[in-house]
N, C-alpha and C positions, 0 to 999 in steps of 0.2 A: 159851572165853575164854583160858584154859591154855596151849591148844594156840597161838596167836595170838601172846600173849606170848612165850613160850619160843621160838619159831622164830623173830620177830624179832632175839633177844637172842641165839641161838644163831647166826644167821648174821653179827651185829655184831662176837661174838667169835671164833669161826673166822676173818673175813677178818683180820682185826688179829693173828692169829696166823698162820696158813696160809694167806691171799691167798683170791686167788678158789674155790679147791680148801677149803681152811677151812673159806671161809663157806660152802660144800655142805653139807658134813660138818657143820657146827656148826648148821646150819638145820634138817636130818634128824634128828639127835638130839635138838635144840629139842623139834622135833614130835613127835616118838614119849615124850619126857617131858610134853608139854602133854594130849596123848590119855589119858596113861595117869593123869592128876591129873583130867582131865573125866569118865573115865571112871567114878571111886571115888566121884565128887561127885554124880552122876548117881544117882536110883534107880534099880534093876532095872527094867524093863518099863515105864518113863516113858519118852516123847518129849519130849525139848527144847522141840516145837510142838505144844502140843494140832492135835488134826482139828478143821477148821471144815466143818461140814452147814449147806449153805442151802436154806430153802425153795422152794416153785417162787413167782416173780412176773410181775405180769401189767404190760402196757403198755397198754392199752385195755380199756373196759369197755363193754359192752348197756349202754341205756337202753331206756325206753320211749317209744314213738314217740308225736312227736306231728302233728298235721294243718295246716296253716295254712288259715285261714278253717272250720274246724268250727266246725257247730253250737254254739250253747248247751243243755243239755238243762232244761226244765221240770218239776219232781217236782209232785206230788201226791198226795198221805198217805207212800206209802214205797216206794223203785225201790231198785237194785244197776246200778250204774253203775261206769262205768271211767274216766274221767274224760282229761285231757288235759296230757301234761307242762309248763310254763309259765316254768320257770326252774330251773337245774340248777347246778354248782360242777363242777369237772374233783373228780373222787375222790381222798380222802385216802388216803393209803398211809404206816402204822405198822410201825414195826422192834423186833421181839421179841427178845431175844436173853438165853439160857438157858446156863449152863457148868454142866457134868457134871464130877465131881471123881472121881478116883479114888487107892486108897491102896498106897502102891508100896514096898517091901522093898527094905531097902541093907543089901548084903552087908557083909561085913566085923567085923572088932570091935569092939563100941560101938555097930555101927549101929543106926539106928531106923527105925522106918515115916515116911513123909512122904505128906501129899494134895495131888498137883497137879492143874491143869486138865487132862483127859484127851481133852475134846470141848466145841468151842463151836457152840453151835446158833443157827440165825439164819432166824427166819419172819417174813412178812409177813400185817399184817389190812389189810380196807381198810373204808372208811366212804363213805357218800355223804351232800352237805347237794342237795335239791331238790325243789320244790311242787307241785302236782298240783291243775289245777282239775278240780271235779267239775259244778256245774252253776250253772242260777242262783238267787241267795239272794233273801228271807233263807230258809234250812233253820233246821228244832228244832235238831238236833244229827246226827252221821254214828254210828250205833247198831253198826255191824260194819265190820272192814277185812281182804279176807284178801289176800294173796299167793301168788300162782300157787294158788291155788283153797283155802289153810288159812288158815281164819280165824287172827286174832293175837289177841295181848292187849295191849288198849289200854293198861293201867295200866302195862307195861314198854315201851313204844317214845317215841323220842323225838322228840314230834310239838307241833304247834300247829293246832288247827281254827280255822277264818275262816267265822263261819256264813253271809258273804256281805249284811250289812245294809249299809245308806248312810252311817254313820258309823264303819268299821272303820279302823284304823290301822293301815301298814303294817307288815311284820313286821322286827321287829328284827335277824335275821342277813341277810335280803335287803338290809338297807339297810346294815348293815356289812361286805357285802362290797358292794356295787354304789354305796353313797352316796346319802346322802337325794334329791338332785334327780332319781336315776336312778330308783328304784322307786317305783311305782306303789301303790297299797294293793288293787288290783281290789274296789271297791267292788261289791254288787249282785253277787258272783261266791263260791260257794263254795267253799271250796278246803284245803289242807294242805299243812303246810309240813313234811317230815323234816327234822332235824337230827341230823348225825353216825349215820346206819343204819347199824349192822355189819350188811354184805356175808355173812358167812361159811357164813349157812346159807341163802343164797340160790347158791350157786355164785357167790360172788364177782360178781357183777352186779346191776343193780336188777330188782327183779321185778313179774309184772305185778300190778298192785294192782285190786283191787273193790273200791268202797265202799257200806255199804247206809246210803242218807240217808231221815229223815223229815223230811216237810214236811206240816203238817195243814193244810186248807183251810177256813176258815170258810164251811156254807152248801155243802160241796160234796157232800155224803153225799144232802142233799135234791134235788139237781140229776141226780142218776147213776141211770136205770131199769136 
């Protein structure tokens, strides 16, 4: 900023003294007093601009596929099934961004240490909101879920089971993004709805999901030789 200063005011006054030859001469010395005032100001071994480190991002993500016209599947007591994607959200993508301080020595007399930004770092998460019918209801309950073949823990993921009865009501973010007249409640259809799944230890894409559902059958244990 020094430097800036001074060399405009140095070439103001060189030409209004010494003309256009002056204002050279008075612009160069400007600068060379501007540098040498930025430079005392400056700590040792800081840059002006911290480095900025960006992660890698992506523009497209895998889904899992789904069929048009597939079956419905029928359980009886307890299946692992895969079920069929049904409604998905384009993926959210979140910006991290972390500054690294470092503490820099200024020469001179009186000087002191100073902490500036030394590195700004900037990573990308990404999320997905989308449902997955499984088969048809009403199911007990869906008792395991694993992705790409490791079971999860139900208690941390952030999920809605639809055990698929006559009276279900549509699901709340489906309809907040798509609007009541649009969504459907798939009645008679078991199903699960993700909200917001971090991606990250899936290799950033949706992975492929199992689900193990039960469904008891009254009457059907005596039916089966």
């Amino acid at each position: 900023m020094a430097t800036l200063v001074l060399q405009t005011a140095g070439v103001a006054l060189g030409t209004a003294i010494g003309g256009p030859i002056g204002g050279a001469l008075g612009g160069l010395l400007g600068g060379m007093a501007g540098a040498a005032i930025d430079s005392a100001l400056q700590p040792q071994g800081a840059s002006a601009t911290p480095r900025l480190a960006v992660g890698p991002r992506i523009t497209s993500m895998d889904g899992i596929a789904s069929t048009e016209g597939a079956g419905v599947p029928r359980v009886y007591g307890r299946a692992r099934l895969g079920g069929q994607m049904i409604w998905s959200t384009r993926f959210l993508e979140r910006t991290n961004t972390s500054v690294e301080f470092g503490v820099a020595q200024r020469s001179g007399k009186g000087g002191g240490g100073g902490v500036t930004p030394q590195r700004v770092n900037v990573s990308y998460s990404y999320f997905a909101n989308f449902a997955i019918a499984i088969c048809e209801g009403p199911i007990a309950f869906v008792r395991r879920i694993f992705a790409d073949g490791a079971e999860l823990d139900l208690t941390t993921l952030p999920i809605r089971i639809y055990t698929g009865t006559d009276d279900q009501e549509p699901d709340p973010l489906i309809v907040a993004k798509e609007g009541g007249e649009n969504t459907p409640a798939y009645r008679g259809i078991a199903y699960v709805v993700f909200e917001e799944l971090p991606l990250a230890n899936f290799g950033n894409r949706i992975p492929q999901f199992a689900f193990e559902v039960v469904r008891p059958v009254s009457g059907l244990a005596r039916s089966i030789r």
